[in-house]
C-alpha positions in Angstrom: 9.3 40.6 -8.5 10.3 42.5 -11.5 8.6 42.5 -15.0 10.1 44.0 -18.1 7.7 45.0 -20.6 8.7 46.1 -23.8 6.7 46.8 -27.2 8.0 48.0 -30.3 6.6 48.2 -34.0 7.1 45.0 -36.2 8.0 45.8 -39.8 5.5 44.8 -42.8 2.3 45.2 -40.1 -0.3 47.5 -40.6 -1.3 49.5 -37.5 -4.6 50.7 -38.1 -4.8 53.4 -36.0 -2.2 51.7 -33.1 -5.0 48.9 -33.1 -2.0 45.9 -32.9 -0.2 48.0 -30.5 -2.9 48.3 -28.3 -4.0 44.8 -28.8 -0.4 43.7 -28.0 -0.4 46.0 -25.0 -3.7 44.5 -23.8 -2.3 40.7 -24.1 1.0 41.6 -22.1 -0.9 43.6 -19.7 -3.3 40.3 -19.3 -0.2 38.4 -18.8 1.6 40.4 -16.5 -1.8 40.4 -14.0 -1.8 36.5 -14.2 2.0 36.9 -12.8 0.7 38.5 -9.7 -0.3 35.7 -7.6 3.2 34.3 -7.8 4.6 38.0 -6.8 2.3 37.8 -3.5 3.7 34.4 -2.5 7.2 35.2 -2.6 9.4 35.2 0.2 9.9 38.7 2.1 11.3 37.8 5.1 14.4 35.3 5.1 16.5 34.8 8.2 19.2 32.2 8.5 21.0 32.3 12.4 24.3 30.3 12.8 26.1 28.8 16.2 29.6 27.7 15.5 31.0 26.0 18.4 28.6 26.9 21.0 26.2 25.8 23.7 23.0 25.4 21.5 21.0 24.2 24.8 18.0 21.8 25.3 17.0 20.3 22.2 13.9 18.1 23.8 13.1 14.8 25.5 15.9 12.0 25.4 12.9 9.2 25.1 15.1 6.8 26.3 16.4 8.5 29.8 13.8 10.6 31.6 15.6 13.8 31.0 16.3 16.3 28.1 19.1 16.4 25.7 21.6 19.4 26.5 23.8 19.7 23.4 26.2 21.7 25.6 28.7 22.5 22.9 28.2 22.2 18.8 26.8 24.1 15.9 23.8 24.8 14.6 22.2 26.6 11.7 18.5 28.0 12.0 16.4 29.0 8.4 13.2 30.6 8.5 11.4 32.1 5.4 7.9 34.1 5.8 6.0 35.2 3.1 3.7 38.4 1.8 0.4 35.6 3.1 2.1 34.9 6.5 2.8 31.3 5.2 6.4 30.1 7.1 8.8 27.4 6.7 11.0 26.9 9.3 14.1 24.4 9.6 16.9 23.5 11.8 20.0 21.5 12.2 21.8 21.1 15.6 24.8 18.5 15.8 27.1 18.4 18.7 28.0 17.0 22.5 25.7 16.4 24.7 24.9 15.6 28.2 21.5 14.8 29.7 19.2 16.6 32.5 17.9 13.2 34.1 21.5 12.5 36.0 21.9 9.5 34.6 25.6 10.5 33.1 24.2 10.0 29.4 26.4 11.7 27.7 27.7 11.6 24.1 27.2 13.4 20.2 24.1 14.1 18.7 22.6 15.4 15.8 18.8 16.8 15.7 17.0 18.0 12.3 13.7 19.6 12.3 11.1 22.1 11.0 7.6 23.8 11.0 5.5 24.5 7.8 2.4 26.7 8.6 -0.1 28.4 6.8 -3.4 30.1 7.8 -5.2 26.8 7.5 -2.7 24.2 8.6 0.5 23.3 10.8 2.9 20.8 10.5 6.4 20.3 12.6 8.5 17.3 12.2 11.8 16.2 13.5 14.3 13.0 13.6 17.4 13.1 16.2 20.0 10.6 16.7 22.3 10.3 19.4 25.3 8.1 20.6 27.0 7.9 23.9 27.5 6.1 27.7 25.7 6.6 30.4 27.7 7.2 33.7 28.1 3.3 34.6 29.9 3.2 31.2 26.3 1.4 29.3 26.5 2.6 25.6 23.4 3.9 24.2 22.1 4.6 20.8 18.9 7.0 20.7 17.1 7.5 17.1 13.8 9.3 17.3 11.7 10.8 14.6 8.3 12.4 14.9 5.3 14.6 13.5 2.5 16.4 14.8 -0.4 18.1 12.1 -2.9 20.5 12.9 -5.7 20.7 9.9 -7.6 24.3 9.2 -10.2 23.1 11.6 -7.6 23.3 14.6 -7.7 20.0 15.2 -4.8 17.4 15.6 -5.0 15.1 12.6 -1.3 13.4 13.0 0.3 13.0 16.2 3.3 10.6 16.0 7.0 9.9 18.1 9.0 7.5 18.2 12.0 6.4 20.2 14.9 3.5 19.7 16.9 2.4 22.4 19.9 0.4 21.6 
């Protein structure tokens, strides 16, 4: 954060002794300490990662097959942002092809958002997928799932939700 200060002399004022310049000083000192907070809980650390036609690798439970999703070739883009209190936000975005774990022959595109916010006092991650494809008899399934789990300061889980559609 930077803060630009400047004071100069306003014609037609009397300055008694520097009295309205100091008084002036004071107030934009005053001010600039109030800015501070907001300089502490700016971002230091940003870090954005890209794959561009790539494996990007397991991306979690299929829900709807008893194996993981394997997005064996796609892109992905990866933003994380820390700052001076430790407080991160972390997001993601992984589309592609897929195949499966389970050997059922699910196979197909998918795309997967999701994210962590955490503090000292709290933690939060979240997520939605959707997928479309066959599975090896040549059955076409749709897969949507979307969840969220939230730690409170106390360390204990307040929100633990998934879901899964099979269609």
């Amino acid at each position: 954060m930077h803060v630009h200060v400047a004071v100069r002399p306003v014609e037609g004022r009397a300055t008694a002794g520097g009295n309205s310049v100091r008084k002036a000083l004071a107030i934009l000192a005053a001010a600039a300490l109030l800015l501070i907070p907001v300089g502490v809980a700016q971002a230091n650390t940003v870090t954005t990662f890209h794959i561009h036609a790539g494996a990007v690798g397991d991306v979690g439970p299929t829900g709807c097959t008893p194996g993981d999703f394997i997005v064996t070739f796609g892109n992905a883009v990866e933003h994380d942002t820390i700052n001076n209190a430790g407080d991160e936000w972390f997001t993601a975005t992984v589309t592609g092809t897929f195949v499966t774990t389970d050997g059922s022959g699910y196979a197909g595109h998918m795309t997967a958002w999701f994210g962590v916010e955490a503090n000292a006092k709290n933690f939060v991650t979240h997520f939605t997928a959707n997928a479309q494809g066959t599975l090896g008899d040549g059955t076409p399934l749709r897969v949507h799932q979307e969840g969220q789990f939230t730690m409170n300061a106390l360390g204990l889980p307040v929100v633990n939700n998934m879901t899964f559609t099979c269609s």
